[in-house]
C-alpha positions in Angstrom: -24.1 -28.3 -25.2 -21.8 -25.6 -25.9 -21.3 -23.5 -22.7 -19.3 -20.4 -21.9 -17.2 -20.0 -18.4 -15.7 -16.6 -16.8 -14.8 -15.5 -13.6 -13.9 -12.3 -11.3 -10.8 -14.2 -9.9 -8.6 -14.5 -13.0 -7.5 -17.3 -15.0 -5.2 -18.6 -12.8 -7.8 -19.1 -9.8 -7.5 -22.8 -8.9 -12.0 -21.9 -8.6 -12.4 -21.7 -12.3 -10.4 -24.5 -12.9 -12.5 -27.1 -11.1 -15.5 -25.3 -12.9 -14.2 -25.9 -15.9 -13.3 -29.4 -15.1 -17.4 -30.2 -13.5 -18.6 -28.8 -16.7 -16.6 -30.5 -19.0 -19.2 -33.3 -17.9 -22.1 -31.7 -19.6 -20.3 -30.0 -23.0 -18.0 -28.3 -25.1 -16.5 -25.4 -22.2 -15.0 -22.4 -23.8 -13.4 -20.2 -21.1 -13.0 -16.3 -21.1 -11.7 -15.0 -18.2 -9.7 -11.7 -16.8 -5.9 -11.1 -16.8 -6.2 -10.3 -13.5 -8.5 -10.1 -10.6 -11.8 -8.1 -10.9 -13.8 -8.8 -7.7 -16.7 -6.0 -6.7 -17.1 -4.7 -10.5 -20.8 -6.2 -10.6 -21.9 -5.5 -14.0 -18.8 -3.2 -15.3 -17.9 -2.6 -18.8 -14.3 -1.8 -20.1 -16.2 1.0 -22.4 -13.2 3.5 -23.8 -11.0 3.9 -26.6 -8.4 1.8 -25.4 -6.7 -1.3 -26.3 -7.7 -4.5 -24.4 -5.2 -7.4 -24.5 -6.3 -10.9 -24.8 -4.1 -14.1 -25.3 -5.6 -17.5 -26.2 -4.2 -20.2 -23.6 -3.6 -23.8 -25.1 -2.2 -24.8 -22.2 -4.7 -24.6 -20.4 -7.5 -27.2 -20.2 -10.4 -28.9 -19.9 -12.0 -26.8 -23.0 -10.6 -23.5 -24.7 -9.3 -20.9 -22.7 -8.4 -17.3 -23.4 -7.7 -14.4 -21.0 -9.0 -10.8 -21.7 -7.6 -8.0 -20.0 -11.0 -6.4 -19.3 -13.8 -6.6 -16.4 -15.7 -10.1 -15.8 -18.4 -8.4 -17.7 -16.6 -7.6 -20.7 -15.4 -11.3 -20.5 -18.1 -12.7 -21.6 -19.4 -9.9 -23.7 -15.6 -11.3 -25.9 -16.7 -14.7 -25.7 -20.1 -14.1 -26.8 -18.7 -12.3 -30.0 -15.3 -14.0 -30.7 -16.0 -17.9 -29.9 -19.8 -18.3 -30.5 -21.3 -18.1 -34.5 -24.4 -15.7 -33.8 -23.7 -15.5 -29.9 -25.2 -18.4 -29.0 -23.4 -20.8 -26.3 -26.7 -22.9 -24.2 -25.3 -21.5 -21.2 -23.1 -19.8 -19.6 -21.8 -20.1 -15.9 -19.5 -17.9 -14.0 -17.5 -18.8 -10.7 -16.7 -20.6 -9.1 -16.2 -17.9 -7.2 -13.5 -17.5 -3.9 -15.8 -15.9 -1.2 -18.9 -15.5 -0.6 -21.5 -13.8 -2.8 -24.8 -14.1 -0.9 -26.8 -11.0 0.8 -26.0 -7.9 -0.4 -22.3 -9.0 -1.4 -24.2 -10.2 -4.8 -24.8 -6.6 -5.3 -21.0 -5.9 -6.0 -20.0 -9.1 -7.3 -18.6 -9.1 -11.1 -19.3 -13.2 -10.8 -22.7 -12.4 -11.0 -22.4 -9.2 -13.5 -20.5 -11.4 -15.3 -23.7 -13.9 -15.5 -26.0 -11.4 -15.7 -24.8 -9.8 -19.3 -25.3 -13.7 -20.4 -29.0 -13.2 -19.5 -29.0 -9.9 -21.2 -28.4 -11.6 -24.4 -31.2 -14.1 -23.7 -28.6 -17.3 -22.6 -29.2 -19.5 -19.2 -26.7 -17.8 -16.6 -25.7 -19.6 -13.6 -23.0 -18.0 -11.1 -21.1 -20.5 -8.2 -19.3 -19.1 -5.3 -17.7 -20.9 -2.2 -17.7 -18.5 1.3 -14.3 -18.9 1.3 -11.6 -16.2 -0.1 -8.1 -18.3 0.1 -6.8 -19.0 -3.4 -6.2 -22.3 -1.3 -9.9 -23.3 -0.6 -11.2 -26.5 -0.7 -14.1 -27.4 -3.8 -14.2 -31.1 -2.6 -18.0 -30.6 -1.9 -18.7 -28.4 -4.9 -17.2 -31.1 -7.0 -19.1 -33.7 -5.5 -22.7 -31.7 -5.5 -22.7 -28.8 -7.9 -23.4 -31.0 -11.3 -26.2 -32.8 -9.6 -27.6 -29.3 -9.0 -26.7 -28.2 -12.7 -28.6 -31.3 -14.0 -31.7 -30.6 -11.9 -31.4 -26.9 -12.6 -31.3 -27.4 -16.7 -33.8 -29.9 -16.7 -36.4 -27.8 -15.1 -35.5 -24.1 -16.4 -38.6 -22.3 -17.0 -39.4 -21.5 -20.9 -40.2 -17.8 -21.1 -38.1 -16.4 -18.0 -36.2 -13.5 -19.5 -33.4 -12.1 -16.9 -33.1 -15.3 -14.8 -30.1 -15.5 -13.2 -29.1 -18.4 -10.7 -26.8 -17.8 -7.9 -25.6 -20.5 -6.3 -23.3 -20.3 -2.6 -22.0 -23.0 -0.8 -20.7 -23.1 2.4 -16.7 -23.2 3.1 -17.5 -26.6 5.5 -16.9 -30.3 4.7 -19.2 -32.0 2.3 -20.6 -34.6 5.2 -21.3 -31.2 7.1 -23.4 -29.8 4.7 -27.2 -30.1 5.3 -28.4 -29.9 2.0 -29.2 -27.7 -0.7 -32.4 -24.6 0.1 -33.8 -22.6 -2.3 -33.5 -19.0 -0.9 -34.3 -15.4 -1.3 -31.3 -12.4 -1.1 -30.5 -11.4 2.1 -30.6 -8.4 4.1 -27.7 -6.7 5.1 -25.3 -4.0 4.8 -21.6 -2.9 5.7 -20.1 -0.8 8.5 -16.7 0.6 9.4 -15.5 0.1 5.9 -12.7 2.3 5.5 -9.3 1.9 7.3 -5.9 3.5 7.2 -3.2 1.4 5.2 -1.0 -0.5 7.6 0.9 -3.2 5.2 1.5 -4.9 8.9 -2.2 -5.5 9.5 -3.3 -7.3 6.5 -2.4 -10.7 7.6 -3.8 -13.6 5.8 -5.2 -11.3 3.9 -3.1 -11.0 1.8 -3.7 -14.5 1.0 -7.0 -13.5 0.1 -8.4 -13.4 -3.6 -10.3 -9.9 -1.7 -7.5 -8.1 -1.5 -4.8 -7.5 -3.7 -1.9 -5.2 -2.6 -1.6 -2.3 -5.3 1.4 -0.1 -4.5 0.2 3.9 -4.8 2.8 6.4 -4.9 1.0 9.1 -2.6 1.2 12.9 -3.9 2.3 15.4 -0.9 -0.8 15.8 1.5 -2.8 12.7 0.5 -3.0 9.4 2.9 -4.2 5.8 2.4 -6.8 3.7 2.8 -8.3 0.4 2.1 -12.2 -1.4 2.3 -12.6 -3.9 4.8 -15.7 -3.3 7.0 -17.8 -5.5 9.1 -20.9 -7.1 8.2 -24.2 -6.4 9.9 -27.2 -8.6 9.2 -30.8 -6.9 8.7 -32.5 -10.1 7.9 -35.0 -11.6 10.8 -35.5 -15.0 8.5 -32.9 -17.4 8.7 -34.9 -20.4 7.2 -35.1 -18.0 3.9 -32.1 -15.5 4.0 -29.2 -17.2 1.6 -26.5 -16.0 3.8 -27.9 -17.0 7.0 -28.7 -20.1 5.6 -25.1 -20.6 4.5 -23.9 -20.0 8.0 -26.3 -22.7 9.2 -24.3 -25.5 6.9 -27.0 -25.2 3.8 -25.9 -24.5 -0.1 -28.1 -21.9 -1.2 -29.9 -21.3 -4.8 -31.4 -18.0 -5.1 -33.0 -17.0 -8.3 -32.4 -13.6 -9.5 -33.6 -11.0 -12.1 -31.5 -8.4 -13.8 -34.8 -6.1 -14.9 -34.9 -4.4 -11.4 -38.2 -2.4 -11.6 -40.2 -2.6 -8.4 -43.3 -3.9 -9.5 -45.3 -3.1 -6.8 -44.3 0.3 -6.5 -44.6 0.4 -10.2 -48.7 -0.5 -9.5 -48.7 1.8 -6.5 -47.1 4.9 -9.3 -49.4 4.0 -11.7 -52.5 5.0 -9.6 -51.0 8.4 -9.1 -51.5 11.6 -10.7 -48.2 13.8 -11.7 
């Protein structure tokens, strides 16, 4: 099996790593992954006249690696044209990701854009995230549980399923603590209070996080700072189906998504009309 890996988190993430490592089990892994962080660019391109830098790594192992200056996306767009004859890797997985990317979080997340353009080009995408953002987090259980689920997942892929997209969370507790593994639906949810003023003494452990990255900006007369944080407020009344309330109840969560985002039934409802 010849499989393709990428990530939001950068080469260097200890989470793509032990990805590359689990599915050295099932194939040939060739990894392309960003320079540098990319979370929240969902689906983003690096479109422009402009020079993106890449550097094979032969250092770096299990598989091939190479990094690409350019958006998760775009990652596997290079991979898909520079390491496969015809663009044709049997799968491609992205991850594993630090934090989570359940609810409305899989919205922004350039794990799953990252996936998603491997559908787009008609390839089995799978993206893997861990609710936890420290570059330090522990993938015991993923180690010990994802292949099982990559095993079951491959051997019972549905033929004719254009757009599928798998996203799979796990929650940042203990493998004996985990409860098991629920298929789910996306969560409801949104963000509040997102915006605060730059205080460099507030970030904390944040700054430990593989959310937030600390980008010096050298402010022009009259303008101030800011930076995205924001609370998270749950719309969802099903916690036995919701992935991210699921998650917080000690379950790993496999939700199937679909990149064609038409509203079917609104399409019917449309259709009926007269315009």
């Amino acid at each position: 099996m010849k499989i393709l890996l990428a990530n939001d988190d950068g080469y260097k993430a200890r989470g793509l790593h032990v990805l590359a490592k689990i599915m050295s089990g099932f194939g040939d892994v060739t990894v392309v992954s960003p320079k540098f962080h990319q979370s929240a660019m969902s689906a983003a391109v690096s479109l422009g006249v402009k020079q993106l830098a890449y550097k094979d790594l032969p250092e770096e192992g299990p598989g091939k690696w190479t990094y690409l200056d350019a958006t998760p996306a775009s990652c596997v767009k290079f991979g898909l044209e520079f390491k496969y004859e015809n663009r044709n890797p049997d799968l491609v997985v992205t991850g594993i990701n630090h934090g989570t990317n359940a609810s409305t979080a899989a919205n922004y997340s350039a794990t799953l854009g990252a996936a998603e353009e491997a559908a787009i080009n008609g390839i089995k995408a799978i993206g893997v995230s861990l609710c936890d953002f420290r570059s330090d987090a522990d993938f015991s259980a993923i180690e010990a549980m994802l292949p099982g689920i990559i095993a079951k997942l491959l051997d019972n892929w549905p033929e004719n399923s254009p757009g599928l997209v798998y996203n799979i969370n796990f929650p940042a507790i203990p493998l004996e603590q985990i409860k098991g593994v629920k298929i789910a639906r996306q969560g409801l949810g949104h963000w509040i209070k997102e915006f605060e003023t730059w205080d460099e003494s507030s970030l904390g452990d944040l700054q430990d996080s593989f959310l937030w990255q600390h980008y010096r900006v050298n402010l022009e007369d009259g303008e101030k700072a800011v930076f995205m944080r924001g609370t998270f407020v749950n719309d969802d009344p099903a916690p036995d189906s919701a992935d991210h309330l699921l998650l917080e109840n000690g379950w790993v969560t496999i939700a199937p998504f679909n990149i064609f985002l038409t509203d079917m039934k609104e399409y019917t409802r449309l259709s009926k009309l007269s315009f």
